[in-house]
C-alpha positions as a printed NumPy array, in Angstrom:
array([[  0.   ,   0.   ,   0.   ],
       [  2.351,   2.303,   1.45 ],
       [  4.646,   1.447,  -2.467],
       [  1.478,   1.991,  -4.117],
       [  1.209,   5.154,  -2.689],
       [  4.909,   6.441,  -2.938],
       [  4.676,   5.215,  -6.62 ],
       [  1.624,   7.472,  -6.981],
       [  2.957,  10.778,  -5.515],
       [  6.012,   9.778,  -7.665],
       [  3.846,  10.274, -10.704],
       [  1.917,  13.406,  -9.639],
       [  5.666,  15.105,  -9.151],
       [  6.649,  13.874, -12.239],
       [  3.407,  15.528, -13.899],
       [  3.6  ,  18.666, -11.706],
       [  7.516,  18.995, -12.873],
       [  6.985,  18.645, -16.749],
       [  4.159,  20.703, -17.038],
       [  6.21 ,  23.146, -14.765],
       [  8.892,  22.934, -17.231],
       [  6.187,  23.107, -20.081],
       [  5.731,  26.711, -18.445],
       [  9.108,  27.779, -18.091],
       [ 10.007,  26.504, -21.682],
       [  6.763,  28.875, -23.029],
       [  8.09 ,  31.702, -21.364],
       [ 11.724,  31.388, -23.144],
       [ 10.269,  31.594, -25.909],
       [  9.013,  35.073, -25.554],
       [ 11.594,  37.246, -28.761],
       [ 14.241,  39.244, -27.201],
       [ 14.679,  42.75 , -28.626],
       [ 18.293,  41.015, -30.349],
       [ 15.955,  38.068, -31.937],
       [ 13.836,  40.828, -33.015],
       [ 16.483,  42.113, -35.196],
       [ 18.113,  38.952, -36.327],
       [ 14.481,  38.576, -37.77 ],
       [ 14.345,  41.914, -39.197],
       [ 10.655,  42.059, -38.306],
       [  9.038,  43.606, -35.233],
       [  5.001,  42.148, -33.941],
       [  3.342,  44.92 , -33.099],
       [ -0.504,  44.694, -31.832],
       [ -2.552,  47.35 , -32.504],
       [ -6.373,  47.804, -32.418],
       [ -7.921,  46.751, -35.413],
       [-11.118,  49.228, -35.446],
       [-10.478,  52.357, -33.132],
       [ -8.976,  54.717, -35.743],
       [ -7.731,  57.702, -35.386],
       [ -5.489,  55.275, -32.611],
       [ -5.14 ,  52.037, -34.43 ],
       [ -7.011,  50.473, -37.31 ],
       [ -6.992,  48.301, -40.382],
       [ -7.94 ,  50.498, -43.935],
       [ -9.514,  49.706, -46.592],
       [ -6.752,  48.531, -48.31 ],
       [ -5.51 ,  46.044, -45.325],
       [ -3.034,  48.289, -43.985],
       [ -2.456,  49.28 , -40.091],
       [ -3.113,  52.575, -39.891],
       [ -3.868,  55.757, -37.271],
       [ -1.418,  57.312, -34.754],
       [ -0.535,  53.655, -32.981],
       [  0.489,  52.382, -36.377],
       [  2.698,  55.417, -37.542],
       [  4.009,  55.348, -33.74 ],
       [  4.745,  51.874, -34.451],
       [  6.622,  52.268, -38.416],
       [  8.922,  54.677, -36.318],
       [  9.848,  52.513, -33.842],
       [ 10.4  ,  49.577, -35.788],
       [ 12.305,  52.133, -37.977],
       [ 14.252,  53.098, -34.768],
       [ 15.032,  49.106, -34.393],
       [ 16.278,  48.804, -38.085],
       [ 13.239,  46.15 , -38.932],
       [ 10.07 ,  46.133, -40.69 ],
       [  6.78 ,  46.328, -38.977],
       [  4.182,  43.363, -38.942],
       [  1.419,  44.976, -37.182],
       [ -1.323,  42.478, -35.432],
       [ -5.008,  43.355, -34.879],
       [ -6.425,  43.036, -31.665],
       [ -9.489,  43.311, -29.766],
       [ -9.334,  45.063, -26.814],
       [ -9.847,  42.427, -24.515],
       [ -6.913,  40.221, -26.045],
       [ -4.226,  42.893, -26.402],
       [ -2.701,  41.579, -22.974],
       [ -3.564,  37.771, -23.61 ],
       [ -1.571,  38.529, -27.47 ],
       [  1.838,  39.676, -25.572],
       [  1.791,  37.48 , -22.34 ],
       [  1.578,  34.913, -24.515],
       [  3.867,  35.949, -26.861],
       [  1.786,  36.62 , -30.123],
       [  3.199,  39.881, -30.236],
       [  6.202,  41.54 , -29.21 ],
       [  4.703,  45.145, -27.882],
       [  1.608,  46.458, -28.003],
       [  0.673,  50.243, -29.176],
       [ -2.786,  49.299, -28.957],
       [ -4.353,  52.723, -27.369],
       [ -2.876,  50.898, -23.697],
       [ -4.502,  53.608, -20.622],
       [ -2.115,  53.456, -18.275],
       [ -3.608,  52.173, -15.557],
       [ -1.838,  50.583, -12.037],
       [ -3.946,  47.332, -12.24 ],
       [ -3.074,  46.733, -15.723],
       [  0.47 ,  47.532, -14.591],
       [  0.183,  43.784, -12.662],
       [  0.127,  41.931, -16.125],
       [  2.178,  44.392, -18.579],
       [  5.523,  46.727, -18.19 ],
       [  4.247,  49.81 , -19.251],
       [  6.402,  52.806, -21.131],
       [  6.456,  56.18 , -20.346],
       [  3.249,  58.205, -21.607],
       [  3.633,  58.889, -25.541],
       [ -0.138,  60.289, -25.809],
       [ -3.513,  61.32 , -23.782],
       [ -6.675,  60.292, -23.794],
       [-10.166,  61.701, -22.512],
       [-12.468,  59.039, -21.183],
       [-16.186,  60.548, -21.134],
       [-19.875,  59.186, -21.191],
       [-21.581,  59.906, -24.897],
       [-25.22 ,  60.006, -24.921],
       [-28.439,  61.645, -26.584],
       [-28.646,  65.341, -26.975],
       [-31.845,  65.797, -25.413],
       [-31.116,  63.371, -21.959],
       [-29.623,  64.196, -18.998],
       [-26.108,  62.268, -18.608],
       [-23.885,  65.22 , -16.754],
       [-23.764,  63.723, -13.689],
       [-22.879,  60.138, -12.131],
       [-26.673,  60.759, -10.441],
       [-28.733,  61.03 , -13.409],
       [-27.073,  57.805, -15.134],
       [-29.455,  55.979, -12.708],
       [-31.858,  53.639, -15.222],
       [-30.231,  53.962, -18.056],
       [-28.795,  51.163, -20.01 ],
       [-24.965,  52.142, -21.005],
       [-22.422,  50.401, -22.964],
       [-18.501,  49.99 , -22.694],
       [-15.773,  47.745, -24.705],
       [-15.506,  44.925, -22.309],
       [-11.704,  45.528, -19.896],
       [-11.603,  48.704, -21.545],
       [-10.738,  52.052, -19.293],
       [-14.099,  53.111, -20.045],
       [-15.607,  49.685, -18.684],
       [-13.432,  50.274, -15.353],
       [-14.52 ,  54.174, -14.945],
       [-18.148,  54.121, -15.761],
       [-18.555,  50.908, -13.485],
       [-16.89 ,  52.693, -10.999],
       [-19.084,  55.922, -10.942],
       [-21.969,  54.655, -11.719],
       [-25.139,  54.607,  -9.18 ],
       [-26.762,  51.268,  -7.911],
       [-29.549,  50.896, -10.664],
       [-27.579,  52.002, -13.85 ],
       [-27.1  ,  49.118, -16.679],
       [-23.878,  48.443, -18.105],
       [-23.65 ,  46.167, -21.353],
       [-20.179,  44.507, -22.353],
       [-19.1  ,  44.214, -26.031],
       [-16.081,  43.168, -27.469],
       [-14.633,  45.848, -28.763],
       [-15.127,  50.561, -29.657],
       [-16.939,  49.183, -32.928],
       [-19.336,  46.933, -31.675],
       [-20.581,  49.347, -28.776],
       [-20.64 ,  52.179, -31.438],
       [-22.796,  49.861, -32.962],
       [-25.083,  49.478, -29.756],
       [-25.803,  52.717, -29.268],
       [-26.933,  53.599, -33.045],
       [-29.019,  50.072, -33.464],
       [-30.83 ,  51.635, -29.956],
       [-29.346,  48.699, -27.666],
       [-28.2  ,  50.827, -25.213],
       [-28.773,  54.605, -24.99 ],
       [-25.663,  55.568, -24.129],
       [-21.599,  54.469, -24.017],
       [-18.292,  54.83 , -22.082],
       [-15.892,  56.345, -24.978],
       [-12.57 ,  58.014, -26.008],
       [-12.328,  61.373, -27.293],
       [-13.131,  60.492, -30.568],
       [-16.46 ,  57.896, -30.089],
       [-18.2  ,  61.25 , -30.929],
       [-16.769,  61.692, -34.316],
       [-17.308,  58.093, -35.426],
       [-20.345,  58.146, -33.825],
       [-21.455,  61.668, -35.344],
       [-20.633,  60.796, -39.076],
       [-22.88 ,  57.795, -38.223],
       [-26.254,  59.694, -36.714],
       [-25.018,  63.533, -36.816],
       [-26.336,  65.686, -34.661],
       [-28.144,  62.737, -32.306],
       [-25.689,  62.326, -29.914],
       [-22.313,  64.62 , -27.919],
       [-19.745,  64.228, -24.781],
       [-22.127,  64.226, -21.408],
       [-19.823,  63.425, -18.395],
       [-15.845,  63.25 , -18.69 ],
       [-14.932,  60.144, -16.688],
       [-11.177,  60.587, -16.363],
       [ -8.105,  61.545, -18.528],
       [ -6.215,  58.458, -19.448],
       [ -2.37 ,  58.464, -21.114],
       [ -1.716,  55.721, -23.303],
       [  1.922,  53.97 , -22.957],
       [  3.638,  51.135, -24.763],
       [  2.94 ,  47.644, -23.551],
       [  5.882,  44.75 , -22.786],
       [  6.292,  41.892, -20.785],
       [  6.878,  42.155, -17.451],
       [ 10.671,  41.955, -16.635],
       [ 11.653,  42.074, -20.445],
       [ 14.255,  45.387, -19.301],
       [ 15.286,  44.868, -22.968],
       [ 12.463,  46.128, -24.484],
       [ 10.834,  48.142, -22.138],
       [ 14.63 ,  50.111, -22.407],
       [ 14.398,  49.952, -26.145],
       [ 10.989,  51.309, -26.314],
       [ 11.585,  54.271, -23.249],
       [ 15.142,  55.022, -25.208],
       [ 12.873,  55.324, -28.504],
       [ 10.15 ,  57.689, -26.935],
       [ 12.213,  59.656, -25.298],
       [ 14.297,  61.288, -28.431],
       [ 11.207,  60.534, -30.775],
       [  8.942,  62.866, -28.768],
       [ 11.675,  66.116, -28.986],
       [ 11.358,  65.734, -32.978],
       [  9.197,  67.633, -35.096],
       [  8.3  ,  63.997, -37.062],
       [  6.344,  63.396, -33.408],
       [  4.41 ,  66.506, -33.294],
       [  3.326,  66.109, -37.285],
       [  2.006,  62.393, -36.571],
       [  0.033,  63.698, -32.861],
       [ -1.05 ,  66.413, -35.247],
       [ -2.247,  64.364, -37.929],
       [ -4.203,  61.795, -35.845],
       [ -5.207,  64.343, -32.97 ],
       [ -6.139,  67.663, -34.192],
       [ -4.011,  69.115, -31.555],
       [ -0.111,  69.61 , -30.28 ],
       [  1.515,  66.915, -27.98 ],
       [  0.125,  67.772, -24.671],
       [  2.088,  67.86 , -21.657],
       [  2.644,  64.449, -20.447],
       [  3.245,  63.398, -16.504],
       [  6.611,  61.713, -15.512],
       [  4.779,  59.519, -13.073],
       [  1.234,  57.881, -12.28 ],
       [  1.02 ,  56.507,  -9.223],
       [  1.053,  52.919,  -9.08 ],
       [  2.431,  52.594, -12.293],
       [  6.598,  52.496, -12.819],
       [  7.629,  53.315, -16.383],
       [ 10.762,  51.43 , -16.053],
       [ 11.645,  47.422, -14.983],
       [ 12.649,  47.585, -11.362],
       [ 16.25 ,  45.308, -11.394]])
């Protein structure tokens, strides 16, 4: 009994070890910022339908200020750029599990995503407000109360408006900014948690219907890597920090925002911008 027994915890280690080594033999084989270059082709994920950030055109090219962020540094590496569409809710899943090498995929800085992702330092802002009917009351967290709302699901959006909003308002996941467009035109919800631009996409759409109600917070958007990886999260900081001084940076932020680079803050508290050694 007793060598039955042995025999069997003998077999549960052995089990436990190789799909412990299964683990540790995934994780090395995450690309270096060196393999990168042997290959002469960075993965970058982007969002796939939240232009003027990150998009696929027409023609099947990235495109927006995440994918001309992402030419230059992949320009700044010496490779060529292989951009990767994303939803939002698998832009962290893509690089954790190395499907991607970085993400500039419209990433809000935020300290809880900071426990799965190294972050950069800030390279743009973001406003984060509720977008709802003209003629309805939305301009304060009170008079949300029984109305039906919709937010990208693990979006910043979904995290403020669930946040602020009273006992007895309705909040409706979808998968990604194009589907809960879609919700609010098609009259599934009646309002939605968006970026600065919803209201443009969503204006072209139904113009004059809708406009900006509450802001919810200001978000700034850095470069995602894998926690610990100090080679890339180095390679991008080292990349941001001289692109940003150059007048090549202000024409893209001008090109895809309608405004000059803002100021951007040098911390966020519970966020570090750097790998801790």
């Amino acid at each position: 009994m007793l060598a039955q027994y042995a025999s069997g915890l003998s077999r549960v280690a052995l089990v436990a070890g190789l799909a412990l080594a299964g683990l540790f033999a995934q994780g090395a084989q995450a690309r270096t910022v060196e393999d990168t270059k042997a290959a002469g082709t960075i993965r970058i994920g982007i969002q796939g339908d939240n232009c003027p950030w990150g998009c696929i055109n027409s023609s099947g090219a990235a495109d927006g200020y995440d994918a001309d962020m992402g030419n230059a540094f992949a320009k700044f590496l010496g490779v060529k750029a292989e951009f990767v569409p994303l939803a939002v809710a698998n832009r962290i899943p893509a690089l954790t599990t190395d499907k991607v090498d970085v993400l500039f995929a419209t990433m809000g800085i935020t300290a809880e995503r900071a426990k799965s992702m190294q972050y950069s330092v800030p390279y743009a802002a973001n406003q984060i407000s509720v977008v709802g009917p003209k003629d309805v009351d939305m301009s304060t967290p009170e008079s949300l109360k029984g109305h039906v709302f919709g937010v990208p699901r693990a979006a910043a959006q979904d995290t403020a408006l669930t946040a602020l909003a009273p006992e007895g308002t309705e909040i409706r996941r979808f998968d990604d900014d194009a589907a809960t467009i879609q919700a609010l035109l098609s009259g599934q919800v009646e309002g939605v948690g968006g970026n600065q631009f919803y209201i443009t996409r969503i204006e072209q759409a139904a113009p004059g219907k809708f406009e900006n109600k509450l802001p919810l917070t200001a978000l700034y958007n850095g470069v995602g890597t894998r926690l610990g990886e100090a080679d890339w999260n180095e390679s991008v900081n080292g990349f941001l920090t001289e692109f940003m001084k150059t007048d090549e940076f202000k024409a893209i932020y001008n090109k895809w925002m309608h405004m000059d680079p803002p100021e951007l803050p040098a911390s966020i508290e519970g966020v570090q911008f750097t790998v801790q050694k």
